[in-house]
N, C-alpha and C positions, 0 to 999 in steps of 0.2 A: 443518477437516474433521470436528473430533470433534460439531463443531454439526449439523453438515447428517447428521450417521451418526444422533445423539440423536434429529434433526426425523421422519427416515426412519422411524424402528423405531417413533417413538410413532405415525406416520401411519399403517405398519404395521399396529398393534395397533388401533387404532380402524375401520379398514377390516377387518379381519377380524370384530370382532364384531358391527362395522354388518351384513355378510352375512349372519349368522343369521336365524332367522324370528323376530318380533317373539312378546309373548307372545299379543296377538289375532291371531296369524295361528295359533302354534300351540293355540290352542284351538279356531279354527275348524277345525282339521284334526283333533283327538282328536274334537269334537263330527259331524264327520265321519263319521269311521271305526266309533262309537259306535251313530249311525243306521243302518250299512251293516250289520254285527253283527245289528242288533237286527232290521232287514229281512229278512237270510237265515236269524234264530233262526224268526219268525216261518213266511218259507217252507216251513221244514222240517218246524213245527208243522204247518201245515195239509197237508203231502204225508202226514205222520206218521198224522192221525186220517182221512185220509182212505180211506187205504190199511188201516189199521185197520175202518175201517166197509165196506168194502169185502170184505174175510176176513169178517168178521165174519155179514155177507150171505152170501157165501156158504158158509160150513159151515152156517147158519141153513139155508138152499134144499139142501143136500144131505142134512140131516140131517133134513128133512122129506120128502124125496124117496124117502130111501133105504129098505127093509124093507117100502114099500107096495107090496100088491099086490089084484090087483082080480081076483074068480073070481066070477061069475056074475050080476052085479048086487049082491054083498057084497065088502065092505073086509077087507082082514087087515095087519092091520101085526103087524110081527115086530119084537122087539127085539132090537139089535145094538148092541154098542158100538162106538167107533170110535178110534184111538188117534192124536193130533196130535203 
């Protein structure tokens, strides 16, 4: 009996570690995860300068917009600051 308890525990122990991910599984899955990262880093880059060029437009079109004014076939701009 003490044979087949020793057979068990080592078959045991080598089916458990057989179950882990091998080392090319878990690199294909860090290299994975890596890409997904660097996908959403990117995403946000361009949501980022987009959104940036975007403000950036417009305080440009308001801040040329704002203080003109037009009296009789002449221009007057007025100067105004404006506080963001």
């Amino acid at each position: 009996m003490k044979k087949v308890s020793t057979f068990l525990a080592v078959a045991s122990l080598f089916f458990v570690v057989a179950c882990g991910p091998s080392a090319e599984q878990q690199a294909q899955t860090e290299a994975d995860a890596q890409a997904q990262a660097d996908s959403i880093m990117a995403a946000t880059e361009t949501t980022t300068e987009t959104a940036a060029t975007e403000t950036t437009t417009e305080t440009t079109t308001d801040a040329t917009t704002e203080g003109t004014t037009e009296t009789e076939g002449t221009t007057t701009t007025e100067s105004t600051e404006s506080t963001q």
